[in-house]
Every structure is written in structure tokens, then in C-alpha cells.
N, C-alpha and C positions, 0 to 999 in steps of 0.2 A: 665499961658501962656506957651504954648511948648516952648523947648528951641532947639534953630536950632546949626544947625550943625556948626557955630564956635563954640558959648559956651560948646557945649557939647563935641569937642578938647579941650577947656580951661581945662574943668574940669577934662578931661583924661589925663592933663598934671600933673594938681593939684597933682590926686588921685598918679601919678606914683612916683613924687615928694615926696609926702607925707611917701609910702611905700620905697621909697631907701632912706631918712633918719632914716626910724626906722631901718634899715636892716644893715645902718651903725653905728647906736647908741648901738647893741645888740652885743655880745660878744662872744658865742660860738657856741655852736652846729647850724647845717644848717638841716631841715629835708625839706623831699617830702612826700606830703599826696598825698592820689587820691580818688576820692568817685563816686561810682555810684552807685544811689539811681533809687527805681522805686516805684511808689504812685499809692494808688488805691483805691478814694474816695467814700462809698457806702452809701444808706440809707439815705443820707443828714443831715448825721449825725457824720460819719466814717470815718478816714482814715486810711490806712494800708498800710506802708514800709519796705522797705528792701533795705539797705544800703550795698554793701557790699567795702569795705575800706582796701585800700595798704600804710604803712606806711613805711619809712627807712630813713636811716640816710645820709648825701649825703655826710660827711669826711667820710678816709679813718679808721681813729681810732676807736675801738670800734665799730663797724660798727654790725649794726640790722637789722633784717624787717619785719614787723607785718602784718599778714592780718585779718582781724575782720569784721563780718558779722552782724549786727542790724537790729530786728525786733522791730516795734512801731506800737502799736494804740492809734490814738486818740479819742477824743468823746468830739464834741460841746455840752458840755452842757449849757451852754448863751452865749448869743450873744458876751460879751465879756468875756468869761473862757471855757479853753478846757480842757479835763480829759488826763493826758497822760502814757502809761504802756511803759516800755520798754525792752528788753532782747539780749542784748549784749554779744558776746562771740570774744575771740580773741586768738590767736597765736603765739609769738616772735620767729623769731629765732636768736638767738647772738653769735658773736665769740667766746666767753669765754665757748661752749657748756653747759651752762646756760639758755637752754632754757623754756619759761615759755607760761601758759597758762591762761587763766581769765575768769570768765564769771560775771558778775554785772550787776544783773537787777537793773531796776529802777523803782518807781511811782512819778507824779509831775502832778502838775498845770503850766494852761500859762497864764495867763493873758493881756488882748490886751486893750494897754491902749490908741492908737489910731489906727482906722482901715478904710480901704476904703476908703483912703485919699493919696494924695500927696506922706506924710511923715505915717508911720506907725512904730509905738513904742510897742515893749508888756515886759513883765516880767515873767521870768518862773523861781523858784522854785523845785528843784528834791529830792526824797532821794533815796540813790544807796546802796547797799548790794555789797560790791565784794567779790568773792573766788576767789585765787588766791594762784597758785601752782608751783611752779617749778619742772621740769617733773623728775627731777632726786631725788625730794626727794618724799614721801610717803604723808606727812602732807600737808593740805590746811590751807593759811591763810585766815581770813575774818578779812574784815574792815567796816565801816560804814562812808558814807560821806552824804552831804549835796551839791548842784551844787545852785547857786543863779547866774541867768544868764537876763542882759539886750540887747534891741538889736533894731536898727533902720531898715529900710529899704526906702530908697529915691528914688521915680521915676525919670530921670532924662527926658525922651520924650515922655510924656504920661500924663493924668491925674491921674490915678492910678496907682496900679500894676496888671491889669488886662488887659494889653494892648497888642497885639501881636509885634514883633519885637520890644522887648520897653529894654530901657538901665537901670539899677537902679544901687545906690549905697548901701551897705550893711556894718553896723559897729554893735560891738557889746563887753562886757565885761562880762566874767565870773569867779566865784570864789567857789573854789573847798576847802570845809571846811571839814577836817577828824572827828570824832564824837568819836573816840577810840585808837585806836592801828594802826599806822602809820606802811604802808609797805617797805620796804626797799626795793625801786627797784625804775626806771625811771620814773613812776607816783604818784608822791611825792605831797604834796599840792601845788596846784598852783592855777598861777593865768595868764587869757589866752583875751589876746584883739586883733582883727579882724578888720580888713580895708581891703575893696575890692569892686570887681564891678562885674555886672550880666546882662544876657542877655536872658530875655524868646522870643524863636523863637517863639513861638504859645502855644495855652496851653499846647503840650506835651512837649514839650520841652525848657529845659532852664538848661543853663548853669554858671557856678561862677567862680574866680578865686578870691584867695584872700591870705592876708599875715598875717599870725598872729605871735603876740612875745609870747610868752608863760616865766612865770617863776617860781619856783620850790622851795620846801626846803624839807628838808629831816627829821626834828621833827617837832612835831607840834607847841610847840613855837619858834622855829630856825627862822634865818634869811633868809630868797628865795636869796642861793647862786648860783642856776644854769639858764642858759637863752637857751632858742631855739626860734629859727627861722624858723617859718615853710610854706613854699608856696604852697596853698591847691585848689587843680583844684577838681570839682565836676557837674558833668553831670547829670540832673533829671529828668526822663520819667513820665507821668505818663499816665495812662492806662487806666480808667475809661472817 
């Protein structure tokens, strides 16, 4: 059944609800993401992005700001598993004139454990390679992780998510396992959980807003002693 326009205020009361108690449960850092992404489906088989992504910190302390560009392809290989490549490179600049630079590709699988329905569930699996260098020193470090990432997606006025002007809600949990030599720097192992909501105007267009807690440790058996909070706006064209 579609859900009419009170419930789906209910819901947007829910979701906001939902997000300023985590926003007041969380403890330190405040950040600002931005993403705009452009897609470009080929062969019926293909797709290809390009991400490119503004990050900073919104206190005055220690204050950052990153911008990182992401290339992906994927490839349907069955109906439910897609192939996925990736190549990430990014930028920091920080106060401390510490500034650093990174690039970690990645390869993974996604797995779609339900699809073209209501509710849509998958599981994706990654493993990343990073280098990562601070500009002032000569040496790269490398590390090896593992990304183990679930994630919902809820139509909320539609039958699917294939619908034009249609509202969905989007959650999700992921967990970033280092495999070696833990870097000393702001992406530490963590572990990063998303509640938000989304809006595709028509196929090319669709838009997200969402809040995620993120938290962190800085050895690999240590405690996740740091927290961020981050509110992440992303706008997705796609072109095909």
C-alpha cells in the first residue's frame, strides 16, 4: 500500500527524532561531508562513477579539510552479485601543516540479498590497499584493510525504488578491520552506522541526506576511544 502524506510526516518526524538523539548520545567531533557523484550505466552490464567528496571538521580545534575524488566500476555478474574495483585518492589539509595525502584502491563483492522489492538489503565485502604519505615526509606508509559493510534501503511512496519522485529511507553498518600495521592518523579502525533519508527526482536525479556516528581506535586491539558525527549531503546524476 502507498503510504500518504500524513504517514510519511510521521515518518519524517520518526527519522529526525531518531537522528538528534544519536547526535546527542555522541561525544565529540562534529564533521561536514558533501558528495557529488555522476553514474554512467553501459552494456547492461557496467557502471562507472565518479565521486568527488568535500570533507571538514565543523569545531574550531584542530580544524581539517579533505577533498577526495573516487572512481568505481562495477559489473553484474548475477543477478544477485556485482564485481566491484575502486580507486580513491584524497588530499587533507590541517592546521598542524601536517598535511597528508592517500590513495587506496580497492576490490569487493556486493551481494543483494533482497532486490526489487519494497525493502532492499545487500552485503558488500571490500579489500583496500592504502598508501598514505605525509607531504612533509619522503616515506609512504601502506596498510591493508578489510571494509565488511551492510545496508538497507526502504521505499517509503512507491512500490519500489524505481519510482520517480519517490522518498526512501537508507540505513546501514560498516566495519573497517586493519589486516597489518595500523596508521597513525584520523582513519583509525572504525566502525561507521548511517540513518537517513533520500529522494530520487526522476532517474537522473536523486538526492540523500544522512547522519552517521562513526567511531575509531587507534591500535588494532585498543578500545574505539574517539566518536564523530558526521552530516552527509550527496547529490547523484546519472548520465546514461
Amino acid at each position: 500500500m502507498i503510504i500518504d502524506g500524513y504517514r510519511l510526516r510521521r515518518l519524517n518526524c520518526c527519522m529526525l527524532l531518531m537522528l538528534s538523539s544519536f547526535a546527542l548520545s555522541a561525544q565529540t567531533d562534529q564533521q561536514l561531508w558533501i558528495d557529488y557523484q555522476i553514474a554512467y550505466p553501459f552494456a547492461n552490464a557496467f557502471l562507472f562513477q565518479n565521486t568527488a567528496t568535500y570533507q571538514t571538521l565543523l569545531s574550531k580545534e584542530e580544524k581539517w579539510r579533505s577533498f577526495s575524488l573516487s572512481s568505481t566500476l562495477e559489473y553484474n555478474l548475477l543477478n544477485w552479485m556485482d564485481l566491484t574495483a575502486e580507486i580513491p585518492i584524497a588530499y587533507t589539509f590541517q592546521q598542524q601543516a601536517n598535511n597528508t595525502f592517500e590513495c587506496s584502491p580497492m576490490v569487493g563483492s556486493r551481494i543483494h540479498i533482497t532486490q526489487n522489492r519494497r525493502i532492499n538489503s545487500n552485503f558488500q565485502v571490500r579489500y583496500q590497499q592504502r598508501y598514505f604519505r605525509q607531504i612533509e615526509d619522503e616515506d609512504w606508509d601502506v596498510s591493508n584493510r578489510v571494509r565488511l559493510k551492510g545496508d538497507l534501503l526502504i521505499s517509503i511512496n512507491g512500490p519500489n525504488l524505481f519510482t520517480d519522485k519517490l522518498w526512501y529511507a537508507l540505513a546501514d553498518y560498516e566495519e573497517f578491520l586493519v589486516l597489518d600495521q595500523q596508521l597513525d592518523e584520523r582513519y583509525a579502525n572504525q566502525r561507521r552506522r548511517r540513518i537517513g533519508m533520500g529522494y530520487r527526482l526522476n532517474y537522473k536525479n536523486r538526492f540523500e541526506v544522512t547522519y552517521a556516528w562513526q567511531t575509531s581506535r587507534h591500535e588494532i586491539e585498543g578500545e574505539f576511544v574517539a566518536t564523530d558525527n558526521l552530516i552527509w549531503f550527496k547529490y547523484k546524476m546519472v548520465l546514461n
